[in-house]
N, CA, C and O atoms as CSV, one atom per row, in Angstrom:
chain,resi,resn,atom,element,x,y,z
A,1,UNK,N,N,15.060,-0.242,1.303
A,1,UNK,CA,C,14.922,0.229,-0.066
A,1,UNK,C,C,15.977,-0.465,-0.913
A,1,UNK,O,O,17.103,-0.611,-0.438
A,2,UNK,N,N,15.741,-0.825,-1.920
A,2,UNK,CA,C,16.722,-1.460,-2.703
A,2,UNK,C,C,16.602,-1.422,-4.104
A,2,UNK,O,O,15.599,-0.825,-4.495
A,3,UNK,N,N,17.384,-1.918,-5.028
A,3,UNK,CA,C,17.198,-1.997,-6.454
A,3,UNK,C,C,15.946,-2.182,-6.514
A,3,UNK,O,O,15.166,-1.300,-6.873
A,4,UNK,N,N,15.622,-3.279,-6.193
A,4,UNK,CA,C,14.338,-3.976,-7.080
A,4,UNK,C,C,13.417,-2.988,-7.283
A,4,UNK,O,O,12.913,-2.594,-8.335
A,5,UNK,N,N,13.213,-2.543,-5.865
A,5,UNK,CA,C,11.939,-1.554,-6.257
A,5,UNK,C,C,12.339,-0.151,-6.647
A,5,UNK,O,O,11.599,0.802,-6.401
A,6,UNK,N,N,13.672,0.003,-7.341
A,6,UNK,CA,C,13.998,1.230,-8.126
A,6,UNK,C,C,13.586,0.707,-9.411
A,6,UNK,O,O,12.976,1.497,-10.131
A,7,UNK,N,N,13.843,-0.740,-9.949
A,7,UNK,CA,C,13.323,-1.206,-10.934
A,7,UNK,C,C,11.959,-1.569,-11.039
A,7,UNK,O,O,11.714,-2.123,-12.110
A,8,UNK,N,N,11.225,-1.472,-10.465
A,8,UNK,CA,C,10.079,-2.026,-10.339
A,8,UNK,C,C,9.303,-0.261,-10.297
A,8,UNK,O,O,8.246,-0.117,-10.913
A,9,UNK,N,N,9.788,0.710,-9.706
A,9,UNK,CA,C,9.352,2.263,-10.086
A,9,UNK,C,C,9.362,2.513,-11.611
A,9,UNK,O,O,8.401,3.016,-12.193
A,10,UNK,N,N,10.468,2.144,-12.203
A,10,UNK,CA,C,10.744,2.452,-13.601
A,10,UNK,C,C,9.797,1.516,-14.698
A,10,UNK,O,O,9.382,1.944,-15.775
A,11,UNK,N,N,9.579,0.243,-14.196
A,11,UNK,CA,C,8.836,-0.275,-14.902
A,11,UNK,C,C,7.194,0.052,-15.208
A,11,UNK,O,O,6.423,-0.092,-16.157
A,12,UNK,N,N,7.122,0.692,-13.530
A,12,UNK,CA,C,5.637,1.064,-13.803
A,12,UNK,C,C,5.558,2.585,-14.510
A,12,UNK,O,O,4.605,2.658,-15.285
A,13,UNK,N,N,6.167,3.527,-14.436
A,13,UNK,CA,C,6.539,4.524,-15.133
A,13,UNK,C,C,6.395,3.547,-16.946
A,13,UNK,O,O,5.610,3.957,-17.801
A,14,UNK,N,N,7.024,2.681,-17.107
A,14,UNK,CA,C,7.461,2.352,-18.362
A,14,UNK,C,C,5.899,1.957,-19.135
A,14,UNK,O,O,5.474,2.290,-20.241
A,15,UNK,N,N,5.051,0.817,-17.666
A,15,UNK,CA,C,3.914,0.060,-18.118
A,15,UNK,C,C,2.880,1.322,-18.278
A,15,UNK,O,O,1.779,1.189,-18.811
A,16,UNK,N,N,3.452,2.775,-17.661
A,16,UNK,CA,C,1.740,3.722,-17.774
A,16,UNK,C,C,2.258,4.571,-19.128
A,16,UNK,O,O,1.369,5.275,-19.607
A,17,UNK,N,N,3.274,4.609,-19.674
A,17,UNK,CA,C,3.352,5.056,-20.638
A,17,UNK,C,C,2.975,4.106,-22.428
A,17,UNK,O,O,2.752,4.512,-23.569
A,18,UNK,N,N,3.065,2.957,-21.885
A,18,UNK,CA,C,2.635,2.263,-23.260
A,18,UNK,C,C,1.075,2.183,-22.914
A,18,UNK,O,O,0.424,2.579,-23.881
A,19,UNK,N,N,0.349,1.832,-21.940
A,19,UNK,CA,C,-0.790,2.465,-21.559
A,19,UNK,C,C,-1.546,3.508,-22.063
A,19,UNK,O,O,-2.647,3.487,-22.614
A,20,UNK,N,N,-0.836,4.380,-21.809
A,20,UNK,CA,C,-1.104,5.824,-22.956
A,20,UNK,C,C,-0.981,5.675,-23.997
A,20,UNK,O,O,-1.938,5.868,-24.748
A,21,UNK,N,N,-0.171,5.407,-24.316
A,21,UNK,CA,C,0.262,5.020,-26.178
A,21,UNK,C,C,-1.119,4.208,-26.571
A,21,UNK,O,O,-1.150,3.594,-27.637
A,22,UNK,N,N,-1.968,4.215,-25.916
A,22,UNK,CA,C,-3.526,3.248,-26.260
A,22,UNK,C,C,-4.585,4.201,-26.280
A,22,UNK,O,O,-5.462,4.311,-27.137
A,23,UNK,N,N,-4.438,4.790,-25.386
A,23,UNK,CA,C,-5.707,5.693,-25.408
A,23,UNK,C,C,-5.911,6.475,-26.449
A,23,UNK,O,O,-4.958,6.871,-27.120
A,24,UNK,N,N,-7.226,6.821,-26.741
A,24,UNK,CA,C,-7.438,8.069,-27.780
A,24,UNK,C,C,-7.260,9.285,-27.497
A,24,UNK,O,O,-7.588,9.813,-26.435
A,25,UNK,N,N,-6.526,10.022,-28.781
A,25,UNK,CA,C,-5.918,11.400,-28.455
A,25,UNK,C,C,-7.481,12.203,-28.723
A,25,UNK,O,O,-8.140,11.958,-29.733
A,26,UNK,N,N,-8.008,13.320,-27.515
A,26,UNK,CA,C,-8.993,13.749,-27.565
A,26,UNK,C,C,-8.362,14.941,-26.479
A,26,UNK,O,O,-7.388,14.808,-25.739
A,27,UNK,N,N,-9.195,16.072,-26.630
A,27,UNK,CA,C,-8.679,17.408,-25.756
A,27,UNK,C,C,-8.698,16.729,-24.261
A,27,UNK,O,O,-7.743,16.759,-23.486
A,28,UNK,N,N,-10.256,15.971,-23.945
A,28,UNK,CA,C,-9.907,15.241,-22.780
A,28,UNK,C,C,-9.280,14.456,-21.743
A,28,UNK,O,O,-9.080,14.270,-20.542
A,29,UNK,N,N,-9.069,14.071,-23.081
A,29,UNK,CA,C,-8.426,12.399,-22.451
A,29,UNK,C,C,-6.684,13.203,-22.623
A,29,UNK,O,O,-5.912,12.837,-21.737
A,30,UNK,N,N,-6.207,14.013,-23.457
A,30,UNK,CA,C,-5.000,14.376,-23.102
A,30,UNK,C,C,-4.672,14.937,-21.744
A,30,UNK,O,O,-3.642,14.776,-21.090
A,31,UNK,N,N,-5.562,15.506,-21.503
A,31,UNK,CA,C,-5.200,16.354,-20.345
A,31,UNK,C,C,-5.016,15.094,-19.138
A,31,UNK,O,O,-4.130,15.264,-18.300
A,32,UNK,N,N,-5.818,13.912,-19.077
A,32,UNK,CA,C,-5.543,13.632,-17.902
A,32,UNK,C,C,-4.340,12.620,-18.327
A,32,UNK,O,O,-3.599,12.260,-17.412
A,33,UNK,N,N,-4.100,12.165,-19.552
A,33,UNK,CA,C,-2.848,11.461,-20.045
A,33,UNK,C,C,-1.883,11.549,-19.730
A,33,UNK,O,O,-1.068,10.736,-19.294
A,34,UNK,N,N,-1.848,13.066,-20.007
A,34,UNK,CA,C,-0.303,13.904,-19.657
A,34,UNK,C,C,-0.298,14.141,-18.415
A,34,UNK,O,O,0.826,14.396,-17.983
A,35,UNK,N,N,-1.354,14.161,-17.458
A,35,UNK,CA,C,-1.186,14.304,-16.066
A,35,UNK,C,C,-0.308,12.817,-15.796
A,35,UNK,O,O,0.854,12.683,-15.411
A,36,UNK,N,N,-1.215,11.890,-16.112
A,36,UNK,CA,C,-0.964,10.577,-15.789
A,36,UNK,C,C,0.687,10.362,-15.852
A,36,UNK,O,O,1.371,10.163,-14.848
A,37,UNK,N,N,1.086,10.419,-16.902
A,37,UNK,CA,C,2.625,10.665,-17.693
A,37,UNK,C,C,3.669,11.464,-16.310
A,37,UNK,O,O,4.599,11.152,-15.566
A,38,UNK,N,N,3.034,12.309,-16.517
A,38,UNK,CA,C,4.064,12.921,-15.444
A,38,UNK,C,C,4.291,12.795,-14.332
A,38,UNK,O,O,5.428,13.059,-13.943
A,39,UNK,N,N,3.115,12.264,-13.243
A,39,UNK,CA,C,3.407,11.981,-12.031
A,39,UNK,C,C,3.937,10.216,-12.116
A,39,UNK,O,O,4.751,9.841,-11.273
A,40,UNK,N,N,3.534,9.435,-12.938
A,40,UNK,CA,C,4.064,8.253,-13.173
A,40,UNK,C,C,5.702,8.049,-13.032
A,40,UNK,O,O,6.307,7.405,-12.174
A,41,UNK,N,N,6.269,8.868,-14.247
A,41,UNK,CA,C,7.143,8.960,-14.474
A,41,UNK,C,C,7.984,9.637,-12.797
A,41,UNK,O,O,8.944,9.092,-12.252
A,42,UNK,N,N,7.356,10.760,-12.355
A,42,UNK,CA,C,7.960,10.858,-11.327
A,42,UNK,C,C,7.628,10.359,-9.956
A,42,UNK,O,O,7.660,11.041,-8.932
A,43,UNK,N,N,7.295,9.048,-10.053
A,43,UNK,CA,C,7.297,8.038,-9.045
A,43,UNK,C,C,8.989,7.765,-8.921
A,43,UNK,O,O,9.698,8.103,-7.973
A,44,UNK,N,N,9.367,7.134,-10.023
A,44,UNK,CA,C,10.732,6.554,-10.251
A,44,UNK,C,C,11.630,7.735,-9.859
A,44,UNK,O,O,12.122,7.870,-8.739
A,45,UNK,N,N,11.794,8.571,-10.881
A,45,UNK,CA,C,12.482,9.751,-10.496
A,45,UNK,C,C,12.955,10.246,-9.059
A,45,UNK,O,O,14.018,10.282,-8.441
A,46,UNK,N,N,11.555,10.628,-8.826
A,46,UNK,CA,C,11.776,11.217,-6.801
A,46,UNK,C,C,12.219,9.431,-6.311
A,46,UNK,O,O,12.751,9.363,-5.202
A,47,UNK,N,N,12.108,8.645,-6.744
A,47,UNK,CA,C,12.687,7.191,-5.617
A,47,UNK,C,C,14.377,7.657,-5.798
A,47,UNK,O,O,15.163,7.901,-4.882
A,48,UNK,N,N,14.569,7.680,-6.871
A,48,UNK,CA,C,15.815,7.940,-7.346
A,48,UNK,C,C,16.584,9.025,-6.101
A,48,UNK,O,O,17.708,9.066,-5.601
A,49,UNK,N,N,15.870,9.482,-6.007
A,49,UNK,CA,C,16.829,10.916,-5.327
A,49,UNK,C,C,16.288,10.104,-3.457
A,49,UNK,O,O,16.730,9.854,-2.335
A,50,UNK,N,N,15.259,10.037,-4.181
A,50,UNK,CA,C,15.469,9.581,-2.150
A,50,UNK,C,C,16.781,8.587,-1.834
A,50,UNK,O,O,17.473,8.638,-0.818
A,51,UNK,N,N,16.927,7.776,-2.832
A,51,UNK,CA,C,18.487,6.739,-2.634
A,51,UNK,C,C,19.141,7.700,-2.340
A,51,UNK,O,O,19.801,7.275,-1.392
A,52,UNK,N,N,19.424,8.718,-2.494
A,52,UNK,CA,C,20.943,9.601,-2.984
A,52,UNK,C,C,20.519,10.455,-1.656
A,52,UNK,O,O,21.507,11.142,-1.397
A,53,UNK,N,N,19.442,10.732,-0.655
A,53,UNK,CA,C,19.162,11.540,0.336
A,53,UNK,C,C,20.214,12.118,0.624
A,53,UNK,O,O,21.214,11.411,0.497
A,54,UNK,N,N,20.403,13.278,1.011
A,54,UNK,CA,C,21.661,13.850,2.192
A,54,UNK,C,C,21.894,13.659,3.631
A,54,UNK,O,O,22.961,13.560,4.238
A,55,UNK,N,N,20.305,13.618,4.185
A,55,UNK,CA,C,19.775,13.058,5.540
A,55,UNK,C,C,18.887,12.379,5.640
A,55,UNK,O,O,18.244,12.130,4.621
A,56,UNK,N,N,18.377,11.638,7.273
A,56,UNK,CA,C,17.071,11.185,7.153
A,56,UNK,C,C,16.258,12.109,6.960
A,56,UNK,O,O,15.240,11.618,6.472
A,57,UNK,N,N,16.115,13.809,7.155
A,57,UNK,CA,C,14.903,14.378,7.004
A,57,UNK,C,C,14.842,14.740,5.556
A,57,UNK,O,O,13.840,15.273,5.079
A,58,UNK,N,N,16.060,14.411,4.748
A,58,UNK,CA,C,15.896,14.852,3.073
A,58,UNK,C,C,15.262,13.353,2.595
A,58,UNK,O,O,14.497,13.215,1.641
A,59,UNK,N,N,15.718,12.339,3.409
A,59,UNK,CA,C,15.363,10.771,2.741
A,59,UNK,C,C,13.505,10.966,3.026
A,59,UNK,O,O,12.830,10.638,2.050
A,60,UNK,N,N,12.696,11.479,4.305
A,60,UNK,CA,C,11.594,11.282,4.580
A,60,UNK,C,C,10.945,12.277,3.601
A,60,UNK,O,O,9.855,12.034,3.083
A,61,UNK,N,N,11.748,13.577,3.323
A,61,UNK,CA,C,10.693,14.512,2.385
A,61,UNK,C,C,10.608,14.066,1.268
A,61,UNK,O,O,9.585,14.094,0.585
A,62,UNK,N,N,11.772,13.557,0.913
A,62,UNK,CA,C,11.695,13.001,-0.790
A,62,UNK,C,C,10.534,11.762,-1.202
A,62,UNK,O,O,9.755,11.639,-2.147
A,63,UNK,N,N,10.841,10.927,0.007
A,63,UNK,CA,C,9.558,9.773,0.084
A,63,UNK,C,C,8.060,10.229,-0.144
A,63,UNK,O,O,7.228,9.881,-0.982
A,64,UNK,N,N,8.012,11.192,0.971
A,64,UNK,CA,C,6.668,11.900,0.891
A,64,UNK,C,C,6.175,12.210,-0.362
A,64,UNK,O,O,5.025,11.959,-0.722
A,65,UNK,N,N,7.543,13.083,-1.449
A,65,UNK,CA,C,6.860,13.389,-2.257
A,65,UNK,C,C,6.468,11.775,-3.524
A,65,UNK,O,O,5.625,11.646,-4.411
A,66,UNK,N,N,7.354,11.002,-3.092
A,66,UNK,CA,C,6.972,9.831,-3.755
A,66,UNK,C,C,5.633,8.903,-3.644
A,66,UNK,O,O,5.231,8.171,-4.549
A,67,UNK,N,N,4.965,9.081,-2.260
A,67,UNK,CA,C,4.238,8.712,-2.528
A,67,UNK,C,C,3.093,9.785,-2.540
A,67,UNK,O,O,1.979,9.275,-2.660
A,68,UNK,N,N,3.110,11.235,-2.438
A,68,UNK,CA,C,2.163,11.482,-3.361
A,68,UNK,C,C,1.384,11.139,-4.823
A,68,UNK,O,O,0.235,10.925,-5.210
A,69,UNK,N,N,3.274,11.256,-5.600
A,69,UNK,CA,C,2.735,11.280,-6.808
A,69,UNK,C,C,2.314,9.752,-7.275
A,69,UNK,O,O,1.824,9.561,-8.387
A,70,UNK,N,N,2.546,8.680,-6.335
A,70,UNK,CA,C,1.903,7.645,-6.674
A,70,UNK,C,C,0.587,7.565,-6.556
A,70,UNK,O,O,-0.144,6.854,-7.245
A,71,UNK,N,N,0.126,8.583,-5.330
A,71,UNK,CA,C,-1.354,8.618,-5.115
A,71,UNK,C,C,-1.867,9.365,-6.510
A,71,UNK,O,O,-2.629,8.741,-7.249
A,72,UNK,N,N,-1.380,10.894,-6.906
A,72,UNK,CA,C,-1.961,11.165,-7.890
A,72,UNK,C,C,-1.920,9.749,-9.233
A,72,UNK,O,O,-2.907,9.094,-9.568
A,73,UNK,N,N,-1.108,9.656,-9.551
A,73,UNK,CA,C,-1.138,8.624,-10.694
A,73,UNK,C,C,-2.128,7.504,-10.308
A,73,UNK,O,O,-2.607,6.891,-11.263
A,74,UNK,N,N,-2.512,7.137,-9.081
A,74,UNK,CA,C,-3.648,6.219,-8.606
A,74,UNK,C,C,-4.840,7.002,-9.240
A,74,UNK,O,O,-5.602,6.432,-10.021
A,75,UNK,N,N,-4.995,8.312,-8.900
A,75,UNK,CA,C,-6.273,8.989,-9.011
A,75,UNK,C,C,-6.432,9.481,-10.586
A,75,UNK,O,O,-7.450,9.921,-11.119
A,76,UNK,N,N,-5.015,9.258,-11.219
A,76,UNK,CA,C,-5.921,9.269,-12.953
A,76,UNK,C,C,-6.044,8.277,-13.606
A,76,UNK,O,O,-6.856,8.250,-14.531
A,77,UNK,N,N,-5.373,7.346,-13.333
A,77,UNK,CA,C,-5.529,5.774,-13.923
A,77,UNK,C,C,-6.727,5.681,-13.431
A,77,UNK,O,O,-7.324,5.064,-14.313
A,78,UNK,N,N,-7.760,5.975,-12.268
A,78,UNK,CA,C,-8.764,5.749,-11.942
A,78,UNK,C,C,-9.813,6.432,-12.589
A,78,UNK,O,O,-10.856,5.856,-12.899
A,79,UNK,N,N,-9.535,7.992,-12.880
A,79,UNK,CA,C,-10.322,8.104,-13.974
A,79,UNK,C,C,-10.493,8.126,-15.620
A,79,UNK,O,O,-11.290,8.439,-16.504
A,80,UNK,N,N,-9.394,7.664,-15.437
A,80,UNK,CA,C,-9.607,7.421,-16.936
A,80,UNK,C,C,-9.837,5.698,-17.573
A,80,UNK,O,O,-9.937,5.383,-18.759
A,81,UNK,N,N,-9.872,4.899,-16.525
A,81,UNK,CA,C,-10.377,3.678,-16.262
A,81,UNK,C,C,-12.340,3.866,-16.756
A,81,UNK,O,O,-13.109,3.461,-17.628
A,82,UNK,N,N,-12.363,4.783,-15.462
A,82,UNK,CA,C,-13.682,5.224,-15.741
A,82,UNK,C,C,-14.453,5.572,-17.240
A,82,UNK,O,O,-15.414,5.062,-17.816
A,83,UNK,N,N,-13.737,6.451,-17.493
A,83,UNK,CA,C,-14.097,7.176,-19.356
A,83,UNK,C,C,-13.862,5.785,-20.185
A,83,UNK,O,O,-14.579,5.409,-21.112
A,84,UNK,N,N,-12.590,5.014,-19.615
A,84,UNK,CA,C,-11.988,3.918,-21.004
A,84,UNK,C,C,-13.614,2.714,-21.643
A,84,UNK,O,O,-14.364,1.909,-21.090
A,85,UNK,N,N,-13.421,3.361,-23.286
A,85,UNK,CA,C,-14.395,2.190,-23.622
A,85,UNK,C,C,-14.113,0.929,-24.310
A,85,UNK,O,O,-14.852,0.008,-24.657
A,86,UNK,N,N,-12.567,1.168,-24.443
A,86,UNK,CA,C,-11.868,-0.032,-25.120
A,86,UNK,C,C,-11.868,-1.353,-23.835
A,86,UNK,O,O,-11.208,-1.190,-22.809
A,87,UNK,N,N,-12.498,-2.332,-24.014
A,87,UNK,CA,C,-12.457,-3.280,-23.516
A,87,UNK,C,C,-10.801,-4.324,-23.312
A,87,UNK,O,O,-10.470,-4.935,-22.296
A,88,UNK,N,N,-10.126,-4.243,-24.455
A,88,UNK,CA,C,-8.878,-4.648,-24.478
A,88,UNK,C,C,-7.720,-3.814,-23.812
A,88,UNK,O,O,-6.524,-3.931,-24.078
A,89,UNK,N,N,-8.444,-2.710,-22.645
A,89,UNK,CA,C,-7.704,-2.140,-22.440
A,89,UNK,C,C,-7.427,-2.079,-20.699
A,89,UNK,O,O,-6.532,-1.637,-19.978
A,90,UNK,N,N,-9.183,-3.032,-20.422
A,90,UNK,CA,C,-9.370,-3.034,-19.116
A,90,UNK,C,C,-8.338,-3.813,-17.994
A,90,UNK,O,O,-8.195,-3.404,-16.842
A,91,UNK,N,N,-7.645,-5.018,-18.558
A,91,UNK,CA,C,-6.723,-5.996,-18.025
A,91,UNK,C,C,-5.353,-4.915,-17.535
A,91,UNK,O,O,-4.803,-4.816,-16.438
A,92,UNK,N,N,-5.197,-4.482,-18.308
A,92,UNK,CA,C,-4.102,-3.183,-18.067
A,92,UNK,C,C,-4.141,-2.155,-16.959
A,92,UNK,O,O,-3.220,-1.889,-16.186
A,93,UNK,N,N,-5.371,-1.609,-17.002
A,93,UNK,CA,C,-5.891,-0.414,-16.275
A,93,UNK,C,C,-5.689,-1.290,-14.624
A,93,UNK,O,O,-5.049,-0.895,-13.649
A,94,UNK,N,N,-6.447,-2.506,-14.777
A,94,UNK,CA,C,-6.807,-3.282,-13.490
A,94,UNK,C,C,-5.203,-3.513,-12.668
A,94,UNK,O,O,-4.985,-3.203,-11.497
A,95,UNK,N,N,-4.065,-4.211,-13.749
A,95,UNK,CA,C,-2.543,-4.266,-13.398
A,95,UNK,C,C,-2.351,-3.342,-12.449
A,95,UNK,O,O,-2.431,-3.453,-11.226
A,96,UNK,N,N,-1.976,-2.013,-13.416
A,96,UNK,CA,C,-1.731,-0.988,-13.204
A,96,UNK,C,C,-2.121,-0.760,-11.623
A,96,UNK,O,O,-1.282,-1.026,-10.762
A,97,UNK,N,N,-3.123,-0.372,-11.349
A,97,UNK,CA,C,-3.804,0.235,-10.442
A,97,UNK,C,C,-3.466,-0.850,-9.137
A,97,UNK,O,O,-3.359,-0.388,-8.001
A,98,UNK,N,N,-3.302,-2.380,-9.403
A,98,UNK,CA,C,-3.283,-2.872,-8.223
A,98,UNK,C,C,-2.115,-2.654,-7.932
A,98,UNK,O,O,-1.939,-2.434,-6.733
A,99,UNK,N,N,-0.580,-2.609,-9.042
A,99,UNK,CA,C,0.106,-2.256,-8.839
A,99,UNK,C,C,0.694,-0.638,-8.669
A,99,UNK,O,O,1.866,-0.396,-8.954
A,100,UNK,N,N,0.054,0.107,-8.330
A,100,UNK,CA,C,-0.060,1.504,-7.810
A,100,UNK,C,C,-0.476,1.536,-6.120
A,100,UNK,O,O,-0.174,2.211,-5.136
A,101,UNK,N,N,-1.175,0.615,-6.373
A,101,UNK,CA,C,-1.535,0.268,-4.785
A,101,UNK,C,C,-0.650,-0.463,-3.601
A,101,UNK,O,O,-0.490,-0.230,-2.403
A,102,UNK,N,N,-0.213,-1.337,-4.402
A,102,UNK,CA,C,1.013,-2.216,-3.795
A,102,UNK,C,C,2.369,-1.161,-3.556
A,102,UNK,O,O,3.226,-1.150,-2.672
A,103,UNK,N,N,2.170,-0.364,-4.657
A,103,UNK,CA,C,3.162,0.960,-4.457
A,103,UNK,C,C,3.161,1.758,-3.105
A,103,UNK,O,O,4.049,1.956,-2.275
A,104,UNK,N,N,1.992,2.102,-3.172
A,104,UNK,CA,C,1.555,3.298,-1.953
A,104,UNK,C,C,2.171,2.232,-0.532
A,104,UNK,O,O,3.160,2.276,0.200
A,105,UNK,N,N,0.980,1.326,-0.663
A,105,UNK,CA,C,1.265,0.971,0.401
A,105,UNK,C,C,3.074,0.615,1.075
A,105,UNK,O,O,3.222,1.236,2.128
A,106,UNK,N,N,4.082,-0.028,0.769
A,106,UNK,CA,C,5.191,0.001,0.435
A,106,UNK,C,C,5.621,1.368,0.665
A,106,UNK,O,O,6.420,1.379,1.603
A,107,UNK,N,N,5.443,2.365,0.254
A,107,UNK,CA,C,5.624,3.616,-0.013
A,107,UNK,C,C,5.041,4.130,1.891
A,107,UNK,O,O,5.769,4.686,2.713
A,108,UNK,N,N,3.875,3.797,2.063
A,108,UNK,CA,C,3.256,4.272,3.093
A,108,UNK,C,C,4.220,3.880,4.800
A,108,UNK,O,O,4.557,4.648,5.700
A,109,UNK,N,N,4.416,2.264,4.634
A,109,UNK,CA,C,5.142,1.301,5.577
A,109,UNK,C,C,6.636,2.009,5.456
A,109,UNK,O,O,7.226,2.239,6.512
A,110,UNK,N,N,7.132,2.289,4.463
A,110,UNK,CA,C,8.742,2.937,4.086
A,110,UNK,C,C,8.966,4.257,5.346
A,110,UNK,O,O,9.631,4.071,6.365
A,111,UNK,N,N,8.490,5.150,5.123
A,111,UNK,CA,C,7.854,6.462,5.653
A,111,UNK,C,C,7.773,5.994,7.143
A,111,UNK,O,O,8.779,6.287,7.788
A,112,UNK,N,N,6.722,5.281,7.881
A,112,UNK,CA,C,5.972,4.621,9.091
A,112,UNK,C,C,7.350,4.266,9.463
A,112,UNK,O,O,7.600,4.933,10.467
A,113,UNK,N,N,8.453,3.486,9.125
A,113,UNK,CA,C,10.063,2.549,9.778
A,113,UNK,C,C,10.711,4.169,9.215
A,113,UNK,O,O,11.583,4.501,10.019
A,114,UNK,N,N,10.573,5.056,8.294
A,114,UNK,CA,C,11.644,6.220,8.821
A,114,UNK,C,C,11.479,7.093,9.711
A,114,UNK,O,O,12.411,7.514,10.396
A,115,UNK,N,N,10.609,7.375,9.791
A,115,UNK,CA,C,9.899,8.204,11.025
A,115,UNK,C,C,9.812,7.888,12.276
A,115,UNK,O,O,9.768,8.696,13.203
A,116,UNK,N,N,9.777,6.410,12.383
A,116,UNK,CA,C,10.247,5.716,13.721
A,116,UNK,C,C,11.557,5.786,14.483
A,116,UNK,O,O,11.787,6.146,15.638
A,117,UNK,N,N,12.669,5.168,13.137
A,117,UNK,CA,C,13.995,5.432,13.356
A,117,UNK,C,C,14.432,6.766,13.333
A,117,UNK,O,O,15.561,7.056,13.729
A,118,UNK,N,N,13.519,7.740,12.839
A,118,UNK,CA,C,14.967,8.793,12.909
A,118,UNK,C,C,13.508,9.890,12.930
A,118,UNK,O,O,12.911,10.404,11.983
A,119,UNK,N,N,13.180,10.006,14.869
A,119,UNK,CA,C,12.311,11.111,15.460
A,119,UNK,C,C,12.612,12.179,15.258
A,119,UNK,O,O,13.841,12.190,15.317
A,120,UNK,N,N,12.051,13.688,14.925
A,120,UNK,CA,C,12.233,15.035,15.077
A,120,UNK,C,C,13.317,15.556,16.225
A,120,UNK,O,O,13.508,16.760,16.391
């Protein structure tokens, strides 16, 4: 684990919020916006605290919850990809998402080498 990809958490947190700043404000589309917003944002966040762990079993829970919320933020960028009719908006959505994926996975392999090194 290292900087980069503490910077590289924050950036995508940074890239799904100007993202939003695009979409149309509608009762709909807020709701999954602000979903989007929040688990985004706490991609970076929970990485943050996993650096700072107390143990390996606080470093593996904190991960876990990191890559949940990358999975959720996968699963609203995905639908709201779906709903999006702005065409200038699709190049973004596509980023995003591959880079959500590149996340998990990273995220998934992280988890797989802590769980190895440091058994129940």
């Amino acid at each position: 684990m290292s900087q980069a990809l503490k910077d590289r958490t924050k950036k995508f947190a940074i890239d799904v919020w100007l993202l939003c700043s695009k979409i149309p404000h509608s009762r709909e589309y807020n709701n999954y916006v602000n979903q989007l917003l929040r688990c985004s944002s706490s991609i970076a966040a929970n990485y943050r605290a996993a650096m700072r762990a107390k143990s390996n079993a606080d470093f593996i829970n904190k991960l876990k919850i990191v890559e949940e919320e990358a999975d959720e933020s996968q699963f609203f960028l995905e639908l709201l990809q779906k709903f999006n009719h702005d065409e200038s908006l699709r190049i973004e959505f596509d980023q995003l998402l591959k880079e959500v994926d590149e996340l998990i996975s990273i995220f998934v392999a992280s988890l797989k080498t802590a769980r190895s090194n440091f058994p129940k």
